[in-house]
C-alpha positions in Angstrom: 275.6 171.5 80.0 273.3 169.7 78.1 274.2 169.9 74.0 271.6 171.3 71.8 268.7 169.7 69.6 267.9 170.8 66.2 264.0 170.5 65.5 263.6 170.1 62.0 259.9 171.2 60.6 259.4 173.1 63.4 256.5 175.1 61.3 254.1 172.1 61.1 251.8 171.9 64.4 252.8 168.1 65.2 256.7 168.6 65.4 255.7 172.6 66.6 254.2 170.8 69.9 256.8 168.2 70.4 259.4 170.9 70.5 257.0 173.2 73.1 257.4 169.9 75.3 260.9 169.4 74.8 261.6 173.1 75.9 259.9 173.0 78.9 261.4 169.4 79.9 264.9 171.8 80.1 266.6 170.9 76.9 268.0 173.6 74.8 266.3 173.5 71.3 267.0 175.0 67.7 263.6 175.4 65.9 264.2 175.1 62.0 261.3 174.7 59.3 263.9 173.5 56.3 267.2 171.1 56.1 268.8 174.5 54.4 268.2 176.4 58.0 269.2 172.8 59.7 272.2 173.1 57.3 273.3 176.5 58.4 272.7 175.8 62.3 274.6 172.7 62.0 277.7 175.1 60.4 277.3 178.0 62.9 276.6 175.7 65.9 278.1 172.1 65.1 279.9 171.4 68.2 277.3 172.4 70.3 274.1 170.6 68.9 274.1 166.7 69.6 270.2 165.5 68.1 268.3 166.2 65.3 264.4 165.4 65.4 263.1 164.8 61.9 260.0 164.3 60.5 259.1 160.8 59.7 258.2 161.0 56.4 260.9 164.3 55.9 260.5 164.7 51.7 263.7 163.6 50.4 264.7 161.7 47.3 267.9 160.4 49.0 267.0 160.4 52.8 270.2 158.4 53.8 272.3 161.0 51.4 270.7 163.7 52.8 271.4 162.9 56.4 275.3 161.7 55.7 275.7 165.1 54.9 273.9 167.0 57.6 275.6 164.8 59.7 279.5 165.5 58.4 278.5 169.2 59.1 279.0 167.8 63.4 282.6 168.0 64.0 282.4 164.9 66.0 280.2 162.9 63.4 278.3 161.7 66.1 275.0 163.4 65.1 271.9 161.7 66.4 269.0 162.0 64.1 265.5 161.1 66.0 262.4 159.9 63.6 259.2 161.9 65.2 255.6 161.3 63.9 253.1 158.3 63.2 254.9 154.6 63.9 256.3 153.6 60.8 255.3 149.9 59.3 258.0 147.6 59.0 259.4 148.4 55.3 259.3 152.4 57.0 261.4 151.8 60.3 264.0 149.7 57.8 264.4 152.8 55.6 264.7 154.9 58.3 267.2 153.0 59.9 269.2 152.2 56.7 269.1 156.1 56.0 270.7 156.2 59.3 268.1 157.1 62.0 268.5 156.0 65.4 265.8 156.5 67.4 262.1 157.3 67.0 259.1 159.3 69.2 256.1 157.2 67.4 252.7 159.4 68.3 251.3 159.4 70.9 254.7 160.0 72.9 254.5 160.0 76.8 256.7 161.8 78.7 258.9 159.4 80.4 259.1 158.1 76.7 260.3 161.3 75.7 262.8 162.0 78.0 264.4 158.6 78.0 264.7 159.1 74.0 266.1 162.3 73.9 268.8 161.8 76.9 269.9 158.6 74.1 270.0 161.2 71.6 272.1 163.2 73.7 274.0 160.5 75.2 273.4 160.9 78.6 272.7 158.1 81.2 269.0 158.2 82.4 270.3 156.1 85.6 273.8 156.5 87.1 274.3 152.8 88.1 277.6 150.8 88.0 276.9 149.1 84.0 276.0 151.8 82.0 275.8 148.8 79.2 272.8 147.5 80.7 269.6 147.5 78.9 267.3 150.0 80.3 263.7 151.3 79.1 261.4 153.8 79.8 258.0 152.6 82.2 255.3 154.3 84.5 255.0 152.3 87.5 253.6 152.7 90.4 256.0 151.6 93.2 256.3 151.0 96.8 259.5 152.5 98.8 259.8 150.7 101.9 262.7 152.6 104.9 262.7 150.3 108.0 258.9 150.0 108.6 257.8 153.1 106.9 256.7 153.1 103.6 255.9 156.0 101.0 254.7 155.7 97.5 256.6 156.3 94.3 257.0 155.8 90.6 259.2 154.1 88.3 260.5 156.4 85.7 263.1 153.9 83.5 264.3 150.2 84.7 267.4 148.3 84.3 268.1 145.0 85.6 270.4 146.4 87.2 268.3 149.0 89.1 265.8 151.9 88.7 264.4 155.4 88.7 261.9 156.9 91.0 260.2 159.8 90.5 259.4 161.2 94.0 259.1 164.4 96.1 261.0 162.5 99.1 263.4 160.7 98.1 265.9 159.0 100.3 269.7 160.1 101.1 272.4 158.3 98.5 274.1 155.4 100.2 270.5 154.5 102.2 269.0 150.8 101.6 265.6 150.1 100.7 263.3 147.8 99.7 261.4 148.6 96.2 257.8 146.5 95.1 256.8 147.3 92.0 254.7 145.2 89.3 256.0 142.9 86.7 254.2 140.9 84.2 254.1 138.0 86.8 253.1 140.0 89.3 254.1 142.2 91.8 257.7 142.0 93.6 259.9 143.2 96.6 263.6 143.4 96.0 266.6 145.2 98.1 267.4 148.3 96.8 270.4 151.2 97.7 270.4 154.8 96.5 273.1 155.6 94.1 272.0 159.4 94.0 269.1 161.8 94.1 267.9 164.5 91.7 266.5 167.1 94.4 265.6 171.2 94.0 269.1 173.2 94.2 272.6 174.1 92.5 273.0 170.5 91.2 269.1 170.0 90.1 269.0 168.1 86.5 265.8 170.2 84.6 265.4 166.7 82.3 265.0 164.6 84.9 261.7 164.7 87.5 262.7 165.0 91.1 263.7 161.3 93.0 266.5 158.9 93.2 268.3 156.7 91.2 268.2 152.7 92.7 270.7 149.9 92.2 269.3 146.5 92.8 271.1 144.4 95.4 270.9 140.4 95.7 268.4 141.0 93.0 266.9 137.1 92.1 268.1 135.5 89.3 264.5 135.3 87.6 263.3 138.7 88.7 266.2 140.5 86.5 265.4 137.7 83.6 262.2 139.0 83.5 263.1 142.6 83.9 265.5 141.8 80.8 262.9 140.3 79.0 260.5 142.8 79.3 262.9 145.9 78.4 263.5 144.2 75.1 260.4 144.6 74.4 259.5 147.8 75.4 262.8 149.0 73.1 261.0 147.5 70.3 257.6 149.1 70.6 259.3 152.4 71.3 262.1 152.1 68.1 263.0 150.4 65.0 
């Protein structure tokens, strides 16, 4: 199961709606309107709470103080502490990272954004692929699943170069090849494809994540995953610090 997220500032209508998302995208949530309450959830539920969403301008005289300490109250250590609000300029994101802030959900969020950022927070792989090292960002693309001759439309919910995400009510059985075209920069591309898995209604159905498959990329071309690389960089850095 899923650890929990703190929501810090939960009584201000901006972080109030994020967390109404949050809910509803399955994740288990702990509302809190000061670092005192954060403080005491941390010490009554610290091994079961792995993210904290903060404010991005929280008022503190010592942010990077502040957080050391909420953070010690996490058995583990390993608290992930999530920036949410208005993009920060450059001289903002470099506080917030030296106060030791990891990720960020800059307005307006989407909701592929959203998810990817939080299952980071949480630690848990958006894409069950063989290098979970890989660089791999959040995207909305339209895509094209082609089975034999038949084809059937899709969406590209995160990208690695080493495969993919497809949101999709009919998604194919794990093991099956594929092809996959979906756009690039450069323009649009067909590569080979295999399902690794499937998220589909029943016991094993994972609330965070919308129905579909998970792809690798087989015999993928050299430049096709440079420019897949090249282009998840980016997209970290619009998203983060």
């Amino acid at each position: 199961m899923s650890k929990r997220i703190i929501l810090l500032d939960a009584g201000s209508a901006g972080i109030r709606e994020l967390g109404i998302r949050i809910q509803e995208m399955g994740y288990r949530l702990l509302p809190t309107k000061t670092p005192d309450q954060a403080e005491r959830l941390l010490v009554e539920h610290g091994s079961e709470i792995g993210a904290m969403v903060i404010p991005v301008d929280l008022p503190a005289f010592d942010l990077g103080a502040a957080l050391r300490f909420l953070r010690r109250l996490e058995p583990t250590g390993e608290l992930t502490f999530v920036a949410a609000g208005c993009g920060a300029d450059a001289d903002g994101r470099r506080l917030l990272r030296s106060a030791g802030v990891e990720l960020a959900l800059w307005n307006p969020v989407d909701d592929h954004t959203l998810r990817f950022q939080i299952n980071r927070a949480l630690a848990e792989s958006e894409i069950v692929l063989g290098n979970r090292q890989a660089l791999r960002a959040p995207t909305d693309w339209p895509a094209i699943v082609w089975a034999g001759q038949r084809r059937k439309p899709a969406r590209i919910y995160a990208i690695s170069a080493d495969g993919a995400y497809l949101s999709t009510m009919r998604p194919s059985l794990p093991n099956v090849p594929l092809g996959l075209e979906f756009p690039l920069p450069s323009g649009r591309v067909r590569v080979n494809a295999r399902v690794v898995s499937t998220n589909v209604p029943g016991n094993l159905l994972r609330r965070q994540l919308p129905l579909g498959m998970a792809v690798r990329f087989e015999d993928l071309p050299r430049e096709v995953g440079g420019e897949i690389h090249d282009w998840i960089r980016g997209r970290l850095v619009s998203i983060g610090f």
